[in-house]
Structure formats: C-alpha cells, structure tokens
C-alpha positions as CSV (number, residue, x, y, z in Angstrom):
1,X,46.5,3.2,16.0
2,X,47.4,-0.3,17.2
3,X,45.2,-1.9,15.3
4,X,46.4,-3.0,12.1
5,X,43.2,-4.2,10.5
6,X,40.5,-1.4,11.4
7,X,41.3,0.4,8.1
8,X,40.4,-3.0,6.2
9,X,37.6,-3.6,7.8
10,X,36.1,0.0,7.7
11,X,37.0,-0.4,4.0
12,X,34.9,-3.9,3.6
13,X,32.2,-2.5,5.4
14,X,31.9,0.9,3.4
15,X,31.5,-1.7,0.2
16,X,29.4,-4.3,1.8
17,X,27.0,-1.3,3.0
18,X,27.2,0.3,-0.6
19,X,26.1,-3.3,-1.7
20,X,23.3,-3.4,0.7
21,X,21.8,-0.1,0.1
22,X,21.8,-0.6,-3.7
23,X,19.6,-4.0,-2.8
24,X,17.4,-1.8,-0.3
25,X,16.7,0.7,-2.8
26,X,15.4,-1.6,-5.7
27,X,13.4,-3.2,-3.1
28,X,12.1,0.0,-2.6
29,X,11.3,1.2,-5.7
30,X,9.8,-2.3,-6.6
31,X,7.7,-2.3,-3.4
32,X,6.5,1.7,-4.7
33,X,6.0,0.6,-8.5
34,X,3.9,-2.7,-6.8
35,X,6.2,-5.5,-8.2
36,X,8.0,-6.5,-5.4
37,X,7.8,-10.2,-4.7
38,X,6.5,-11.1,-1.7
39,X,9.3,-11.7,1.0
40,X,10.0,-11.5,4.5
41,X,12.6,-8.1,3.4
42,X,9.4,-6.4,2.0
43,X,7.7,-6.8,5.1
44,X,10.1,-5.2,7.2
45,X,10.4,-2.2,5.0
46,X,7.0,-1.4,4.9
47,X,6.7,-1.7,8.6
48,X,7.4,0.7,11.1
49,X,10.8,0.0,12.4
50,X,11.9,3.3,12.9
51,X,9.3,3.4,15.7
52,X,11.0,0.8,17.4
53,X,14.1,2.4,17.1
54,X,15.9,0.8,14.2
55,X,17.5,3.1,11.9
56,X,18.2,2.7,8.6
57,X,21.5,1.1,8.1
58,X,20.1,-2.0,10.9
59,X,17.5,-2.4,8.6
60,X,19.0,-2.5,5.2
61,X,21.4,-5.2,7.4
62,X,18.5,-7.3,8.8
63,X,16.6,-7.2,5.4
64,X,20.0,-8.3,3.8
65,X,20.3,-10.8,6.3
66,X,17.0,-12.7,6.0
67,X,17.9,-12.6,2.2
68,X,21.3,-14.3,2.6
69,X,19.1,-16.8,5.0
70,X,16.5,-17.8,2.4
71,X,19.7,-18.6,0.1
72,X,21.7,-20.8,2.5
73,X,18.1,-23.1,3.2
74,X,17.7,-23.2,-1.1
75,X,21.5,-24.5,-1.5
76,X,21.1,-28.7,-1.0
C-alpha cells in the first residue's frame, strides 16, 4: 500500500511479458515448421531447461535477453 509505483510496474511488466511471449511463440512455431535461424534463443528452447528447473516465463526472459544482447554488440 505504500508503494506508489508497484501498480506501474506490475502494469509494465504484464506488457513487456505479453511482448516476450509473442517473440517465444514465433520462435516456436518457426523452430516446429524448421525455419528458425540459427541462434543462441533456439538453442535454449529446444533444450531441456525445465529439467534444470527453469520455468517458462525465465526462459522466454533469458531467450529475450540474449536477443536484446546480440542487438546492443550489432549497434557501432
């Protein structure tokens, strides 16, 4: 109740997570219909990280992540 902000911020995060999961999921499907690029994101979904205790929000973040990674080192 005394913070002020946690309303904006689980309002930012309900978006950036809807923006997330729309990524995940055309990785997905490309990765099923075999057109997916090769990428360090692909590799993570097709490995077995729920066996290591990630669920699937973490890993739609760390896939997101590395993407945002690969960006930032492409900008001069």
């Amino acid at each position: 109740m005394l913070s002020g902000w946690r309303k904006t911020a689980d309002d930012i995060h309900k978006q950036d997570t809807a923006v997330f999961t729309h990524f995940w999921n055309k990785m997905r499907k490309e990765i099923d219909e075999g057109t997916a690029p090769h990428s360090w994101g692909k590799l993570f979904l097709q490995s077995d990280y729920k066996k290591h205790g990630v669920d699937d929000l973490a890993a739609i973040y760390a896939a997101y992540d590395q993407f945002i990674s690969g960006l930032i080192e492409v900008v001069p």
